[in-house]
C-alpha positions in Angstrom: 135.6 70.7 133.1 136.1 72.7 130.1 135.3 70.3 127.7 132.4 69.6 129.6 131.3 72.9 129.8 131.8 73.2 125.9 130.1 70.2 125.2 127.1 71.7 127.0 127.1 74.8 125.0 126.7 72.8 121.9 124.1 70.8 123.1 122.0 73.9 124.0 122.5 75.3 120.7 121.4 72.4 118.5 118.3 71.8 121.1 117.7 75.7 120.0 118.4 75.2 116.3 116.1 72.2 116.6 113.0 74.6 117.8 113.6 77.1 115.6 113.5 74.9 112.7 110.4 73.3 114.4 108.5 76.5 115.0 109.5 77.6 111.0 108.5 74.4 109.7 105.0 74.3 112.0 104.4 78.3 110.5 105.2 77.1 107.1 102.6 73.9 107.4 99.8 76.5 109.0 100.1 79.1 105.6 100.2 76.2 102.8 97.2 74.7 104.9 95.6 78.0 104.8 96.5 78.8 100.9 94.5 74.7 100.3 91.7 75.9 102.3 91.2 79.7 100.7 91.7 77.5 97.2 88.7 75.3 98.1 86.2 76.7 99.6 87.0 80.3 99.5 88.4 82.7 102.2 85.5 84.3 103.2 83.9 80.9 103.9 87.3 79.8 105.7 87.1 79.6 109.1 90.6 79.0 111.9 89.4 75.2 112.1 89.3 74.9 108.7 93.5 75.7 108.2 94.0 73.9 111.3 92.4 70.8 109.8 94.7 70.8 107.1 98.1 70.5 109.2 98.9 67.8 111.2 99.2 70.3 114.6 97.1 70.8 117.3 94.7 72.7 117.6 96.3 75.0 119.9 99.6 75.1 118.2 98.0 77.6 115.7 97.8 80.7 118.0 101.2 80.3 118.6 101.5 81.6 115.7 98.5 83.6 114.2 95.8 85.3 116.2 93.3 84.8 113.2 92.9 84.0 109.8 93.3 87.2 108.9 96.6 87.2 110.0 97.0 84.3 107.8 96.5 86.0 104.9 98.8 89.1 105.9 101.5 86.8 106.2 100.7 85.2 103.2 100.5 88.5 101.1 103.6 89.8 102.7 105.3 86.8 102.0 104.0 87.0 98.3 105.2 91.1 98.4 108.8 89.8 99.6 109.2 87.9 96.8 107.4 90.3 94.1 110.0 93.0 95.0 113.1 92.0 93.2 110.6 91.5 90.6 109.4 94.9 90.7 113.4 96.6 90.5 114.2 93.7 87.7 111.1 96.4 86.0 112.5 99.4 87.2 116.0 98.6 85.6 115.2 97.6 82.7 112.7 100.1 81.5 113.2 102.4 78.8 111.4 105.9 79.9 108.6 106.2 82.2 105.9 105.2 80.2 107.8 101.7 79.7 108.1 101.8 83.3 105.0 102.1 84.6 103.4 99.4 81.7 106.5 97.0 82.6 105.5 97.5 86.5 101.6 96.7 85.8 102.9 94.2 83.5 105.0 92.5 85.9 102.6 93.0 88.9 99.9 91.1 86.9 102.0 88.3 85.6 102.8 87.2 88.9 99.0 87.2 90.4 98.5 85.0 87.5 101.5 82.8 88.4 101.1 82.6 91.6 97.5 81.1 91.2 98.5 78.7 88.7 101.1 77.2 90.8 99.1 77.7 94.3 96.3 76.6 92.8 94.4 79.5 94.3 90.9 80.5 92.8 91.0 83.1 90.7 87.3 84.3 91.3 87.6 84.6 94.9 87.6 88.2 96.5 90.0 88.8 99.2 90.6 91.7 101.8 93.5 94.0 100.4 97.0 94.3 102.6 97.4 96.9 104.5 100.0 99.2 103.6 101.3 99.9 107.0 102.7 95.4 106.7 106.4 95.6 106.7 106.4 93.9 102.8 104.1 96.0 101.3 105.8 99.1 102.4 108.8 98.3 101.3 106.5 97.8 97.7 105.0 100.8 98.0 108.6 103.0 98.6 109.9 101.1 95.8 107.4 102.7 93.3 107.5 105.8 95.3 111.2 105.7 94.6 110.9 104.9 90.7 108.1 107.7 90.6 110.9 110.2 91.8 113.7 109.1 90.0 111.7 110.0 86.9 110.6 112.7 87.8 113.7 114.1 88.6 115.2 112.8 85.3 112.4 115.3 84.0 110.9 111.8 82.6 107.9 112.2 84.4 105.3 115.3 85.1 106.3 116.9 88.6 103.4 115.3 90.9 103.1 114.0 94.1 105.1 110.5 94.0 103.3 109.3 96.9 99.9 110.4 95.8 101.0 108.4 92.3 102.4 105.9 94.2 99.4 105.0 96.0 97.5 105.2 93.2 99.6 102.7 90.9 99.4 100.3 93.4 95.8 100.7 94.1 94.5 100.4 90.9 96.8 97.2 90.8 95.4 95.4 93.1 91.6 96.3 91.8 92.5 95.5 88.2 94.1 92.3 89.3 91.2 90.9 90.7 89.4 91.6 87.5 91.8 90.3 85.1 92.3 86.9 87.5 88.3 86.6 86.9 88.4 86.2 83.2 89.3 83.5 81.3 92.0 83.5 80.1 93.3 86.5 82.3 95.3 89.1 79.7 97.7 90.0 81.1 99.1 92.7 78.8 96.0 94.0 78.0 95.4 94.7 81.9 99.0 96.6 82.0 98.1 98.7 78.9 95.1 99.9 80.3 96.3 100.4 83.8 99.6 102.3 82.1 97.3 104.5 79.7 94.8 105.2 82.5 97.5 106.5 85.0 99.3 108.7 81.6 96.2 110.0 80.7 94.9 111.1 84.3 98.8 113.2 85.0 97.4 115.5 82.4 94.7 117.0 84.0 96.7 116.0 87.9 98.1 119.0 89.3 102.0 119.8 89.9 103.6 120.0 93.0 104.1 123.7 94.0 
């Protein structure tokens, strides 16, 4: 009976590993379907059908998954966030002083758009919604340049500002100049990170100091 019993268990549990690789594999399908279909027609112009078309699930499987395209692309971006974190510390790390920081940040920030489209084949002219700070990924971004912001400051490496106000503002301008710089041909990369680095320098003059 025992054996029985045990044999049991470890049929249920490689019936659930079995679905849970299934569902990963069908969400994975439905957001390299969706990067395809924001590559070639755009993702304004992309429409739920559209992704759907490009898996081989039906129709209903995709809201299963995703309420809307849009949450498509928040998975997407927070998948691309996940992975442009350890790039973002690897920056942090390795910087000499501030300054370095912050053009080594912008520097590494735009380097990966730029890589990311090359090897997605995403188009770099097309305008997307931003991410939401509040996604799990992009807060975790946005604490890690808060948290660089304050260790420099409290090296006395950095004016004393607000870090979040900085913070925001570093990742903001990021995600503005990115779009820019993916538009040109070829994108430069360094010359985007110098400007974003000297703008951001040059406002904490005039920016005022935290009482």
């Amino acid at each position: 009976m025992a054996d029985a019993e045990e044999a049991m268990l470890v049929t249920i549990e490689e019936a659930q590993g079995k679905r849970e690789r299934a569902k990963a594999a069908n969400r994975q399908s439905i957001l390299e379907a969706a990067k395809r279909v924001f590559a070639q027609i755009g993702y304004e112009a992309a429409t739920v059908r559209d992704i759907i078309r490009g898996t081989e699930l039906a129709s209903g499987t995709f809201y299963n998954y995703f309420k809307s395209k849009e949450e498509v692309f928040e998975a997407l971006a927070d998948d691309g966030a996940r992975r442009f974190r350890p790039i973002l510390r690897a920056a942090r790390e390795q910087a000499g002083g501030f300054e370095d920081y912050l053009r080594c940040a912008f520097e590494a920030y735009f380097a990966f758009l730029v890589h990311e489209h090359i090897v997605d084949g995403l188009p770099i002219t097309d305008r997307r919604p931003h991410v939401h700070n509040g996604s799990p990924e992009m807060a975790a971004i946005y604490h890690e340049v808060r948290e660089g912001i304050e260790d420099a400051i409290a090296r006395g490496l950095a004016p004393e500002v607000d870090a979040g106000y900085l913070a925001s503002a570093c990742i903001g301008m990021a995600q503005e100049l990115g779009s820019v710089m993916l538009a040109r041909s070829p994108p430069d990369v360094a010359g985007a990170a110098a400007f974003a680095s000297g703008l951001i320098l040059g406002g904490l003059t005039g920016t005022p100091r935290r009482a």
